[in-house]
Every structure is written in structure tokens, then in C-alpha cells.
C-alpha positions as a LaTeX table, in Angstrom:
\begin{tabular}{lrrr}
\hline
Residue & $x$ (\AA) & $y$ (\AA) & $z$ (\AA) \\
\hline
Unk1 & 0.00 & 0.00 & 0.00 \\
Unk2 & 1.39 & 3.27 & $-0.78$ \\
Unk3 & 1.45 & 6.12 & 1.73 \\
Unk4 & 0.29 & 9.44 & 0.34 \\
Unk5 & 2.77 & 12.15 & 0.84 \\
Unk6 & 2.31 & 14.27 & 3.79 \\
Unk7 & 1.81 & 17.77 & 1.65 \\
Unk8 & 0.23 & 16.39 & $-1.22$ \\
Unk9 & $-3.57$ & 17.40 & $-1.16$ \\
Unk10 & $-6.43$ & 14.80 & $-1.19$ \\
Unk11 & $-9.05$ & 17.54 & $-2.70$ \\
Unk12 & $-9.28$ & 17.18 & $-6.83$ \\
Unk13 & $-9.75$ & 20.06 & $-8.69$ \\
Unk14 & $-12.24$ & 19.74 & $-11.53$ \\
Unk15 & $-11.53$ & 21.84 & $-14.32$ \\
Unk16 & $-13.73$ & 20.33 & $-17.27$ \\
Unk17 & $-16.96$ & 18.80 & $-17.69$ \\
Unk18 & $-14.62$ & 15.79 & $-18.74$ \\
Unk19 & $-12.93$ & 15.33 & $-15.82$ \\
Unk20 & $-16.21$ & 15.61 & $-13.81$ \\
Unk21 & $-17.40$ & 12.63 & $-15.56$ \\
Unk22 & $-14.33$ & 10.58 & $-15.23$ \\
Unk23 & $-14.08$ & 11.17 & $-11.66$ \\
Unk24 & $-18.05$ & 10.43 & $-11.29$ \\
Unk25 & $-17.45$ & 7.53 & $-13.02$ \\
Unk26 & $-14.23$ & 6.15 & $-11.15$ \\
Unk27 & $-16.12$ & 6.51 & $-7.82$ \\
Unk28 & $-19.50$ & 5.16 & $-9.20$ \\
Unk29 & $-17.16$ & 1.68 & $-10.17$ \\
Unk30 & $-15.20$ & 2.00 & $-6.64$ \\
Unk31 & $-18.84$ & 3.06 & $-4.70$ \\
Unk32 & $-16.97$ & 6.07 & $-3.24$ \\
Unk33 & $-19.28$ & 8.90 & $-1.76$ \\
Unk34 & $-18.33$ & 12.01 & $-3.63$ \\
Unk35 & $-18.05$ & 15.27 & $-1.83$ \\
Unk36 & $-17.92$ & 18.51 & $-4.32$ \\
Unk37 & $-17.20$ & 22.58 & $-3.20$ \\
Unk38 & $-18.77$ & 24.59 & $-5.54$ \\
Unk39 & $-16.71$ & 27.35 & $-5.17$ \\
Unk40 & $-15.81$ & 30.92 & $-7.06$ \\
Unk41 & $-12.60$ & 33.05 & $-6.55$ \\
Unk42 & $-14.43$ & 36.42 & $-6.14$ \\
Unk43 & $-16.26$ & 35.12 & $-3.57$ \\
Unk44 & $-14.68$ & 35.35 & $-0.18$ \\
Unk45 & $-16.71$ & 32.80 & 1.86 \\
Unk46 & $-15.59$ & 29.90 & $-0.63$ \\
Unk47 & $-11.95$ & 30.97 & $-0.32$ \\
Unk48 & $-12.25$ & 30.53 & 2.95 \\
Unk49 & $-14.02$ & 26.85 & 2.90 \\
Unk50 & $-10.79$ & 25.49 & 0.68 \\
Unk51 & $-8.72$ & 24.63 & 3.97 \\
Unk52 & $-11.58$ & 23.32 & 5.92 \\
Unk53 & $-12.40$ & 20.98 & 2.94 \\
Unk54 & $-8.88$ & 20.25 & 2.57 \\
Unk55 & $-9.54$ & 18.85 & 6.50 \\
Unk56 & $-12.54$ & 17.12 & 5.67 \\
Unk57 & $-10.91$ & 15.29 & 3.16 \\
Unk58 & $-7.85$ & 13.83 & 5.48 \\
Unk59 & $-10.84$ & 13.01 & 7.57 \\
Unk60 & $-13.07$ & 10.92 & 5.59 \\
Unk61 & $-10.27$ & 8.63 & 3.18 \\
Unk62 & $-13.17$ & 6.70 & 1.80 \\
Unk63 & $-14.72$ & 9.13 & $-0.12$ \\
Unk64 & $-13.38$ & 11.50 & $-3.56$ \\
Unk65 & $-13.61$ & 15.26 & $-2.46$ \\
Unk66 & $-13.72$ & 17.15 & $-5.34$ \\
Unk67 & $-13.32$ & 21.52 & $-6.04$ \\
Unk68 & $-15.21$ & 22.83 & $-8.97$ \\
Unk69 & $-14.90$ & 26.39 & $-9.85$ \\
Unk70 & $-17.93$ & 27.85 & $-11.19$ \\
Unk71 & $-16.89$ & 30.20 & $-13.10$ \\
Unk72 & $-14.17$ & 27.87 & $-15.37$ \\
Unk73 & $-16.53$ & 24.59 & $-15.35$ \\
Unk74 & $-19.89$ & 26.05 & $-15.70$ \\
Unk75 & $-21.08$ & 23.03 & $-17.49$ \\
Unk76 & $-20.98$ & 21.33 & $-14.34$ \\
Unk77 & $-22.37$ & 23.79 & $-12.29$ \\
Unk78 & $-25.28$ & 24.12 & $-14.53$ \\
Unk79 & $-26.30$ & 20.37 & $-14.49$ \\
Unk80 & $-25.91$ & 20.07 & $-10.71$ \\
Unk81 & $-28.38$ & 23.45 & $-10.44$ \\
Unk82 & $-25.87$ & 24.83 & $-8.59$ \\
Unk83 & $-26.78$ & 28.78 & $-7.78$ \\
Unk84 & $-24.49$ & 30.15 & $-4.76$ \\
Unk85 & $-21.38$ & 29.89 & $-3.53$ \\
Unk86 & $-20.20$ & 27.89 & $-1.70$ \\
Unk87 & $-22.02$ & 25.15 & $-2.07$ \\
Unk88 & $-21.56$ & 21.29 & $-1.14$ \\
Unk89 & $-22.70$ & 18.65 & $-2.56$ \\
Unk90 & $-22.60$ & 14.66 & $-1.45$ \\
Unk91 & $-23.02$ & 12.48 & $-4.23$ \\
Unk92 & $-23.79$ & 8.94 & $-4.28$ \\
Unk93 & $-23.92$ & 7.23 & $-7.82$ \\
Unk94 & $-23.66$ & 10.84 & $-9.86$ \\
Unk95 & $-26.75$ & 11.84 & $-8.08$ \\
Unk96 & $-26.99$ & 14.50 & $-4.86$ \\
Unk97 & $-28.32$ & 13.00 & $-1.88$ \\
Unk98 & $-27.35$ & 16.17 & 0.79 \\
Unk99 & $-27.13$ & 19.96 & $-0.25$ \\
Unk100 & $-25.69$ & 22.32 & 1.81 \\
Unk101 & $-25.30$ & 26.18 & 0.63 \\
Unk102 & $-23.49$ & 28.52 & 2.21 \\
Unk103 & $-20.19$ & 28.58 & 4.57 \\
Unk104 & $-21.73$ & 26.28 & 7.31 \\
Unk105 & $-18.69$ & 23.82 & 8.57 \\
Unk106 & $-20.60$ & 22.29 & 11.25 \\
Unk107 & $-23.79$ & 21.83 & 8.86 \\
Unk108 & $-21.50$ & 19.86 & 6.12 \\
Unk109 & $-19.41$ & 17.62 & 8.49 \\
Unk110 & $-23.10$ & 16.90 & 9.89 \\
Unk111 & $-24.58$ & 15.94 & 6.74 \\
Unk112 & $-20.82$ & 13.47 & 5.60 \\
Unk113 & $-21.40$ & 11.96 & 8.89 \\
Unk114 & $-24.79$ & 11.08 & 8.35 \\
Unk115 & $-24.33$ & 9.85 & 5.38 \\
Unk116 & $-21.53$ & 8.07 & 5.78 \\
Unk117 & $-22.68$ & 6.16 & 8.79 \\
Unk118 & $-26.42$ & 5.32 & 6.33 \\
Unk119 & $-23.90$ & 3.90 & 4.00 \\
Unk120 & $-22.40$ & 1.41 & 7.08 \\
Unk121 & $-25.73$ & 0.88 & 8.24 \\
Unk122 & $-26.94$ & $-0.41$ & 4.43 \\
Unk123 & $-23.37$ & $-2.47$ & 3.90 \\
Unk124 & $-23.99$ & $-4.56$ & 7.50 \\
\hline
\end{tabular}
């Protein structure tokens, strides 16, 4: 098993609507939980989610955290009817199961954790 360097982030940054589909795909084959930031430069309260999702992602190994920006993948953000920034979305098979919008950490770890522990709950 390789061990991930230490610096090396574990957030993917999406920056076409191709990559969006391979990386929905890969995690549909693997049944990885996505987790996606919706996120804009000009707009201060996403900035300030990147290091929190950066956290979340060390936390939760078992699932592909992903960063689109809305502004250079709008593709994406139009088919997930994505509106605001930030937003978060947790995807399960391509398809949003928990939306959260705004800059709400406690909200968003909330809603992982849930649905992370309905996944155990359905596997056992």
C-alpha cells in the first residue's frame, strides 16, 4: 500500500466537464461517496471553505472530495443546479443526496457523517 505524501492534497480540482465525468465515473465503479465545493474566486466565503475541505478530506479517506470552480466549469455547475457559492454537494452514484449552501462547517461535516454512517448501516 502506498502512503500518500504528507503535503500532497487529497481535494481534486475539476476543471472540465470531462474530468467531472471521469471522476463520477471512477467513484460510481469503486462506490466512493463524492463530496464537491462549488466554489468561485471572487467570492470570499468559498476561499475561505478550501482549507476546511482540505480537513474534511484527510478526515473521511473513503470518499473523492472534489473543487469545482464555477466560473471555469460552468457546465458542471449548470447540471448540478448549482446557484451560490459555496455550495456542497454529497453524491452517491452521480446523483446529490445532501445539499448544503453557504459557509456552514458544522452543517457539512453533519450531513458526511450522516451519510456516511447510512452507507455502514446499508453495507452490514
Amino acid at each position: 500500500m502506498e502512503v500518500p505524501e504528507q503535503n500532497k492534497s487529497k481535494v481534486v480540482i475539476i476543471d472540465s466537464l470531462q474530468s467531472w465525468d471521469f471522476y463520477l465515473n471512477q467513484a460510481s465503479n469503486k462506490d466512493l461517496p463524492i463530496v464537491v465545493h462549488f466554489t468561485a474566486s471572487w467570492c470570499m466565503p468559498s476561499v475561505a471553505m478550501n482549507s476546511f475541505f482540505e480537513e474534511l478530506a484527510s478526515s473521511y479517506p473513503n470518499g473523492l472530495f472534489l473543487t469545482v470552480d464555477v466560473d471555469e466549469v460552468k457546465e458542471v455547475a449548470t447540471k448540478m443546479e448549482v446557484k451560490a457559492m459555496p455550495t456542497f454537494l454529497v453524491l452517491k452514484d452521480g446523483v446529490a443526496v445532501e445539499k448544503v449552501v453557504g459557509a456552514n462547517p458544522e452543517e457539512i461535516k453533519k450531513r458526511i457523517d450522516g451519510f456516511v454512517q447510512s452507507i455502514h448501516v446499508s453495507v452490514a
